[in-house]
C-alpha positions as MATLAB code, in Angstrom:
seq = 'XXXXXXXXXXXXXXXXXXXXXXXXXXXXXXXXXXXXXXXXXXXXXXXXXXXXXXXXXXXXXXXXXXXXXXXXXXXXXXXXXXXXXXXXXXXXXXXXXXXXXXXXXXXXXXXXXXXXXXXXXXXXXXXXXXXXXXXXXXXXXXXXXXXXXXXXXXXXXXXXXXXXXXXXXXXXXXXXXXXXXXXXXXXXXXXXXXXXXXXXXXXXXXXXXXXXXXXXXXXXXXXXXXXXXXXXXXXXXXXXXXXXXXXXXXXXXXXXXXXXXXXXXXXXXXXXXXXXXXXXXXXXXXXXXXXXXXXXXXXXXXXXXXXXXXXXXXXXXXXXXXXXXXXXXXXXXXXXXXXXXXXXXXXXXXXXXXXXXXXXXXXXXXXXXXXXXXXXXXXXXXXXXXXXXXXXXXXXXXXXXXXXXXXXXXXXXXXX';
ca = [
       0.000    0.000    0.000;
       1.192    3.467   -0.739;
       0.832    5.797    1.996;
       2.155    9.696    1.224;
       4.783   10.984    3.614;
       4.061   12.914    6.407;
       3.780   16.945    6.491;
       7.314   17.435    7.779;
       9.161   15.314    5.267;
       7.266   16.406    2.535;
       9.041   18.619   -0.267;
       6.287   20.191   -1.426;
       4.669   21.042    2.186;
       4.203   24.834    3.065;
       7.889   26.175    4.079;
       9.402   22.754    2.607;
      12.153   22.725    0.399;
      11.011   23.093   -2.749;
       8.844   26.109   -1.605;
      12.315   27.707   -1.356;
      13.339   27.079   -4.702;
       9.815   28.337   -5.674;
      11.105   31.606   -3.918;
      14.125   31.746   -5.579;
      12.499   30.990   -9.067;
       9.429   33.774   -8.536;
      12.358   36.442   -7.675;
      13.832   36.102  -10.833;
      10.869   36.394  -12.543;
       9.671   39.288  -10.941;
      13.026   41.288  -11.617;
      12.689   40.139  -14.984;
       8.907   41.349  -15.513;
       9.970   44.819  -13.697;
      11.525   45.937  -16.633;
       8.057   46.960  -17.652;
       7.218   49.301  -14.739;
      10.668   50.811  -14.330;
      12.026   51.508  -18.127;
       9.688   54.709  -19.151;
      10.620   56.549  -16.450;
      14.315   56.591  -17.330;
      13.708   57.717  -20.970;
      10.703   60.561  -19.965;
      13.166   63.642  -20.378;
      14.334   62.242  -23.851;
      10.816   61.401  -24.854;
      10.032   65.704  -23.763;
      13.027   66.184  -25.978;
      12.174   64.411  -28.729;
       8.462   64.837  -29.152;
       8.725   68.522  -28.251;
       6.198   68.355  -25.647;
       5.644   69.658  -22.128;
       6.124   67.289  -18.266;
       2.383   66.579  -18.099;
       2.372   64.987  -21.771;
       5.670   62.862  -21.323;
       4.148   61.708  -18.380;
       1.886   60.130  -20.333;
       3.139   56.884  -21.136;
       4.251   56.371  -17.338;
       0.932   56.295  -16.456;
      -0.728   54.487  -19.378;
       2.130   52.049  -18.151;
       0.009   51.993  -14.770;
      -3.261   51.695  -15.885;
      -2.213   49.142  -17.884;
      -0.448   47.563  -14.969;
      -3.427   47.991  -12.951;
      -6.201   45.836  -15.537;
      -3.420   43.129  -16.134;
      -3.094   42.642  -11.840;
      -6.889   42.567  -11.769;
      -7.355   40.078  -14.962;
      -4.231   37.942  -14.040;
      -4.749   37.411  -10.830;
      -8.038   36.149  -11.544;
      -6.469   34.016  -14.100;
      -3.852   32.842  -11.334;
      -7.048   31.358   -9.141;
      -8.132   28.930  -11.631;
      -5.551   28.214  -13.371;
      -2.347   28.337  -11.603;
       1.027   31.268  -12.278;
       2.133   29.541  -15.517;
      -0.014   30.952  -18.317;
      -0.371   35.003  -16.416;
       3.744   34.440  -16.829;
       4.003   33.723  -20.214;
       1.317   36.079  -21.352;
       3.477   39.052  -19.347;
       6.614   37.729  -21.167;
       4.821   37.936  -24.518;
       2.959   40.987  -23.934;
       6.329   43.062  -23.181;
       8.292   41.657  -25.936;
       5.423   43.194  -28.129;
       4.803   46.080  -26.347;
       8.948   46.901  -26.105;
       9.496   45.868  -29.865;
       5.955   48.690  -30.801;
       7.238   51.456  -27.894;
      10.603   51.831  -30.129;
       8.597   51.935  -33.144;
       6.485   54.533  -31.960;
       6.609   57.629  -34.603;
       4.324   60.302  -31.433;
       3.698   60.448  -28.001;
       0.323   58.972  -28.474;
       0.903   55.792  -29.999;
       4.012   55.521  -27.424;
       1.655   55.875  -24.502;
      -0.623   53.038  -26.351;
       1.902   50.733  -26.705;
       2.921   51.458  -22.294;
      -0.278   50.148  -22.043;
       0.058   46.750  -23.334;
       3.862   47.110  -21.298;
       1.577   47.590  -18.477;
      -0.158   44.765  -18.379;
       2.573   42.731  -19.095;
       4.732   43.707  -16.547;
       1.341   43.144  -14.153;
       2.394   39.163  -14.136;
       5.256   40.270  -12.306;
       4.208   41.597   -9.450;
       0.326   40.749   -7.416;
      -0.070   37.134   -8.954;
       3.455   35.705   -8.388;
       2.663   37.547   -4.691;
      -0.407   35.566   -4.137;
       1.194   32.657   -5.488;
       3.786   32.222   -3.255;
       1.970   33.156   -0.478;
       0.429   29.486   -0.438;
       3.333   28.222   -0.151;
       5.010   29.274    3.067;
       3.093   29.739    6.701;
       5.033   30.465    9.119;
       7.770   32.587    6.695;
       4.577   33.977    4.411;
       5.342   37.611    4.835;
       9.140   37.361    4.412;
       8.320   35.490    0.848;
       5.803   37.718   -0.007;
       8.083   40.849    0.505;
      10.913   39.208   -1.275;
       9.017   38.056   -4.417;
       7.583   42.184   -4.090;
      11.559   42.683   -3.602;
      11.287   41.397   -7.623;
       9.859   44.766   -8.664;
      12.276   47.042   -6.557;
      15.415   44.658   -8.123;
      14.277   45.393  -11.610;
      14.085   49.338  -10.448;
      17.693   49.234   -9.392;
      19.123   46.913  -12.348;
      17.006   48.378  -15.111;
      17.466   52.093  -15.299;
      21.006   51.617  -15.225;
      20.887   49.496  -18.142;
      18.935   51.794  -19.975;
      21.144   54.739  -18.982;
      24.462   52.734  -20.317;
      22.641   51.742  -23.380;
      20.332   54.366  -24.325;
      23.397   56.903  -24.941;
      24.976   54.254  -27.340;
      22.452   52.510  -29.410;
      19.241   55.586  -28.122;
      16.373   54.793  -26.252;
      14.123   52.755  -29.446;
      16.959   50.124  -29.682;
      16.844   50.009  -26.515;
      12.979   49.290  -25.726;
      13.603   46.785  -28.915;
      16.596   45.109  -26.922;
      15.026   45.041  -23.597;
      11.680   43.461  -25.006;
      13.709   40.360  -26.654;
      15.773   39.791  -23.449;
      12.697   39.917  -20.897;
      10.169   37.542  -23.059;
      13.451   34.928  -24.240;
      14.340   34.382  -20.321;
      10.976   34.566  -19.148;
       9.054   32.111  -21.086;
      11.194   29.254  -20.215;
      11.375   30.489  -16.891;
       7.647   30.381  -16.352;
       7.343   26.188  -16.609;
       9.324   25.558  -13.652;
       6.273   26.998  -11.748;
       4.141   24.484  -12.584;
       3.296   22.699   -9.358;
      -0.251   24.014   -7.954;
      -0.010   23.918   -3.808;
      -1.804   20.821   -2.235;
      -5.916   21.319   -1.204;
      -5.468   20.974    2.269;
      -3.264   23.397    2.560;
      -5.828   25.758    1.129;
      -8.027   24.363    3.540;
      -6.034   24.980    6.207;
      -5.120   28.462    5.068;
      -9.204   29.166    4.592;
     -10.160   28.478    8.441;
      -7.319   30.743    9.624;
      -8.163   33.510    7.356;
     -11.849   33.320    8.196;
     -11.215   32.847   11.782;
      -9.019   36.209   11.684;
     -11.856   37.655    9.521;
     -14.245   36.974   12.165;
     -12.779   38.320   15.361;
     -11.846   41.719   13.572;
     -15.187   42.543   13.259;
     -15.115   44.159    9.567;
     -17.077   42.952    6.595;
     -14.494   41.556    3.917;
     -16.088   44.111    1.518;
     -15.705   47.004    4.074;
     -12.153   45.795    4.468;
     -11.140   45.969    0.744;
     -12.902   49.156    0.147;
     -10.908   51.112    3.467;
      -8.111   48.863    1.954;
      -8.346   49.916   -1.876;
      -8.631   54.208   -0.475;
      -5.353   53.692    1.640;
      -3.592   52.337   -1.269;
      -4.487   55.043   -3.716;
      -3.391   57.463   -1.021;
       0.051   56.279    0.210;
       0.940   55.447   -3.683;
       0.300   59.182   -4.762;
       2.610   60.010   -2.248;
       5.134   57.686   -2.857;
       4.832   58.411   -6.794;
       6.291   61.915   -6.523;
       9.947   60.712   -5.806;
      10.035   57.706   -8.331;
       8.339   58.826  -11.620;
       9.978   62.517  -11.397;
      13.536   61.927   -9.059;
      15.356   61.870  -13.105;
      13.481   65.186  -14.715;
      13.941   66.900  -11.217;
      17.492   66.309  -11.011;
      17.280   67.605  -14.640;
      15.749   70.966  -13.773;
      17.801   71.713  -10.766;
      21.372   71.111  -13.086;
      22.564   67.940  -11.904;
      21.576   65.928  -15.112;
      19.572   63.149  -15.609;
      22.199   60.328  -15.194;
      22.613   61.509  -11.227;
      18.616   61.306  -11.281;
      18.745   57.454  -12.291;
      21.447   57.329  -10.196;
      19.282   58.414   -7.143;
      16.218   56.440   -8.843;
      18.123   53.039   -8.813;
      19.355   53.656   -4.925;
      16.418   54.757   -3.987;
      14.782   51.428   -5.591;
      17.971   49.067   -4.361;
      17.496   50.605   -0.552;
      13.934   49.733   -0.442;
      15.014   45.947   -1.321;
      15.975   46.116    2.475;
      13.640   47.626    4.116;
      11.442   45.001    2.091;
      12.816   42.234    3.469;
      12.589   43.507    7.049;
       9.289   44.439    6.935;
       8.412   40.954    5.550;
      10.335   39.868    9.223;
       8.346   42.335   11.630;
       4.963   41.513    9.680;
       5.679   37.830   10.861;
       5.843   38.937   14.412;
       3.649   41.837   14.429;
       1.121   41.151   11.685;
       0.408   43.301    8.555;
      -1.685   46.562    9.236;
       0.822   47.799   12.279;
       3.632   46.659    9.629;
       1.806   48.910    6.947;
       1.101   51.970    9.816;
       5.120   52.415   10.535;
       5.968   52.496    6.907;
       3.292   54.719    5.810;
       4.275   56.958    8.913;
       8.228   57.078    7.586;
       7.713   57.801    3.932;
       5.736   60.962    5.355;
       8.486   61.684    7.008;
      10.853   61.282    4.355;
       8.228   63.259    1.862;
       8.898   66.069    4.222;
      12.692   65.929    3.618;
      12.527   66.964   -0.086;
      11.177   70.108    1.062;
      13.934   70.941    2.803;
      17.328   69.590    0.913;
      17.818   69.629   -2.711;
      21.126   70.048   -2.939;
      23.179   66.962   -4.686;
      24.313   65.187   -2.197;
      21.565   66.012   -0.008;
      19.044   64.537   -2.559;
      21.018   61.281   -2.728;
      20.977   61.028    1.000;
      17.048   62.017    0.886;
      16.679   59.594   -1.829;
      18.313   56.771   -0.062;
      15.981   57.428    3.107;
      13.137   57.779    0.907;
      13.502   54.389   -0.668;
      14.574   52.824    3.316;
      10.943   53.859    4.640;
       8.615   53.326    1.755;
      10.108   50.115    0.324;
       7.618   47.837    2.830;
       4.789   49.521    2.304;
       3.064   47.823   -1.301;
       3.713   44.309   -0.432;
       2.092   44.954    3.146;
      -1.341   44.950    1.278;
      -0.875   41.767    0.053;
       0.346   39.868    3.489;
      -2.654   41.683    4.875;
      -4.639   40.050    2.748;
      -3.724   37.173    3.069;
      -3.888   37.255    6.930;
      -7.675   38.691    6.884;
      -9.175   37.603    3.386;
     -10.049   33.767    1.775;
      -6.976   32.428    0.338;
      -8.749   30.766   -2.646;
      -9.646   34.775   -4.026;
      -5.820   35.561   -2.681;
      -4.967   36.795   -6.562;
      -8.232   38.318   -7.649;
      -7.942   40.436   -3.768;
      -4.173   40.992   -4.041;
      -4.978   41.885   -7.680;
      -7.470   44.460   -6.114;
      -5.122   45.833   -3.741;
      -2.163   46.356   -5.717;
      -4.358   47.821   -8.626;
      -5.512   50.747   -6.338;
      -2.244   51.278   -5.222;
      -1.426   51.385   -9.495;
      -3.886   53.475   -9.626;
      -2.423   55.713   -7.178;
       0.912   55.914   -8.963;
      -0.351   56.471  -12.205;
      -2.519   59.402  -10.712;
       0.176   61.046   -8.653;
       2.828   61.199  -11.555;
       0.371   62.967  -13.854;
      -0.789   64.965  -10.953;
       3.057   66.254   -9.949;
       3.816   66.581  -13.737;
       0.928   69.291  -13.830;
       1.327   70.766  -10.740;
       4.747   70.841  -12.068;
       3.745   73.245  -14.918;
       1.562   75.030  -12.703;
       4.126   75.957  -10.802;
       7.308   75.967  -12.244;
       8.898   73.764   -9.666;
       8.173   70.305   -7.542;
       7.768   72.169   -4.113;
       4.214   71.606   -4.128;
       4.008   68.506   -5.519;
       6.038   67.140   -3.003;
       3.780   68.803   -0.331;
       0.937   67.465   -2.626;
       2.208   63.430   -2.181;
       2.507   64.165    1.796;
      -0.910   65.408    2.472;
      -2.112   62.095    0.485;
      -0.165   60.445    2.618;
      -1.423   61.492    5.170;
      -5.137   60.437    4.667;
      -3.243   56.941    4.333;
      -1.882   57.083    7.709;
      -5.291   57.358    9.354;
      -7.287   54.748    7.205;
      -4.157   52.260    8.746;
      -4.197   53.913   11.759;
      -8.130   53.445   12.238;
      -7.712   49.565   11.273;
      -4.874   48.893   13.644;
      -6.893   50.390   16.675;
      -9.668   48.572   15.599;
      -7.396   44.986   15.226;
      -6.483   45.779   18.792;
     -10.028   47.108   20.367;
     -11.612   43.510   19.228;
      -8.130   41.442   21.106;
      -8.512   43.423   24.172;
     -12.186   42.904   24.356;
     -12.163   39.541   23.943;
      -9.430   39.331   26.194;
     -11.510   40.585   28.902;
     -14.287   38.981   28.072;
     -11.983   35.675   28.405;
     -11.048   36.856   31.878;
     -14.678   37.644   33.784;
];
């Protein structure tokens, strides 16, 4: 008789060995896929140049790269529910070898925007799927894998723009798209078969009566939750937009160039690969929304900063902070869904979440690009990102007291 090995010597058990390798596999991929969120916003100063246009209309394509980023997380991590993380992956790889190969082809800023959008949702399989995949995988580590697959995104941010700012001077920015679209769909397709494996049903199960038992005692509808959920991440993501999409064309406007802009851009990015990882270690001991609160709280702070210092090595110093207290905050959605919401809808939720934080980026880089105009400087934008941050920091703040409220309660009630 065949008998199937027990939980602790099996492989493909929760926190087993081959979830590791799983780990190690969805990383890559998600550094990979990044390549679609990160590459427009190295070129936007050359695309003003070229097209002849003003910062609101280059911004264009940056956030038709969102939108686009924000209907692919919704429709793929649907598609991840039912049908595992192998087909979203190889539709993102195809999609951004198209979408790269048309961007460099593009003869205006309109049909360049267009073709961000199909980038977009390409780069989408990259990020809130291959979260919520991996998150079945691992119990008692889930945060720390979900913030280092999210870790995927930020690693693209630092390796990318640097490529593009070696290469773009040599062969311009269209080869470059062209090159970038080839290298990202050749590795990725292949890439995508070694996550074939779907996790086991009890381990679902098992992951469905802790998340409903959680559910229960906070006391908060699951719709209520995503909605407060969805507001907070369109708040803290227009803040922390201001600093990524325009670090390059600031540093451009102020005299430093743009190459010390991607400079800052890619530290800022490789800085917030830490503090990534160590929120994915607090969230394990602390739990998501207090995780969430403390970042949300720092990258106000370090808002606040840019209003102070823009000097060059000031702004590499802010820039550095910047990236250190707001690199936790995205993936935080995610583990708290997974702590409070039904695995089983884990991508289509995630998918939620991170597409209202998309939203939120796509939104605040048009919105500092015209307050930009406005204004003649980024001042106010910057002052723009903190007061949405703000609104973010007492949606959190509301849930966390509320998390704690029910415990203490029943607490006492346990007591009498």
């Amino acid at each position: 008789m065949i008998t199937s090995a027990p939980p602790h010597l099996d492989r493909y058990a929760p926190d087993g060995s081959y979830a590791y390798a799983r780990l190690a596999i969805a990383l890559l991929a998600a550094t990979l896929l990044a390549a679609g969120m990160w590459s427009v916003v190295v070129i936007l100063p050359k695309v003003q140049s070229d097209f002849g246009i003003d910062r609101a209309a280059a911004s264009t394509p940056y956030t038709a790269a969102m939108l686009g980023f924000a209907v692919g997380t919704l429709t793929l991590g649907r598609m991840a529910d039912k049908m595992g993380i192998v087909i979203p992956v190889v539709g993102s790889a195809v999609l951004l070898g198209i979408g790269f190969l048309l961007a460099g082809l593009a003869p205006n800023i309109v049909l360049l925007a267009a073709t961000h959008l199909i980038i977009g949702f390409g780069a989408a399989g990259g990020f809130g799927p291959l979260l919520a995949d991996i998150s079945h995988w691992f119990v008692k580590r889930r945060g720390l894998a979900v913030v280092i697959v999210a870790s995927g995104n930020y690693l693209g941010g630092t390796i990318w723009p640097l490529i593009i700012n070696t290469a773009m001077p040599v062969f311009g920015w269209r080869n470059t798209y062209i090159a970038i679209g080839l290298a990202v769909a050749g590795i990725a397709l292949p890439l995508s078969l070694l996550m074939r494996r779907r996790p086991a049903e009890h381990t679902i199960e098992a992951a469905a009566t802790a998340t409903a038992i959680a559910q229960a005692n906070l006391g908060i509808s699951p719709r209520v939750l995503m909605t407060f959920l969805s507001v907070a991440g369109v708040c803290c993501c227009v803040a922390m937009s201001m600093p990524q999409v325009h670090i390059v064309a600031y540093c451009g406007d102020l005299g430093y160039g743009v190459a010390r802009g991607a400079e800052m851009l890619s530290l800022m990015l490789f800085l917030g690969i830490f503090s990534r990882v160590a929120s994915g270690y607090v969230a394990d001991r602390i739990g998501g929304p207090p995780t969430l609160l403390i970042g949300s709280f720092m990258q106000a702070m370090a808002l606040l900063l840019y209003l102070f210092f823009n000097g060059l090595t000031s702004l590499y110093v802010v820039s550095g902070i910047f990236g250190l207290f707001q690199g936790g905050i995205v993936p935080m959605y995610a583990v708290i869904c997974r702590e409070l919401l039904p695995p089983r809808e884990a991508g289509a939720n995630i998918g939620i979440l991170v597409t209202a934080t998309i939203v939120g980026m796509a939104f605040g880089g048009y919105i500092s690009g015209v307050i930009f105009d406005w204004t003649g400087s980024y001042r106010m934008a910057f002052l723009n990102g903190f007061v949405w941050n703000g609104v973010n920091v007492v949606i959190i703040g509301w849930l966390v007291w509320k998390q704690r409220a029910v415990l203490a309660l029943t607490g006492a009630m346990q007591k009498s």
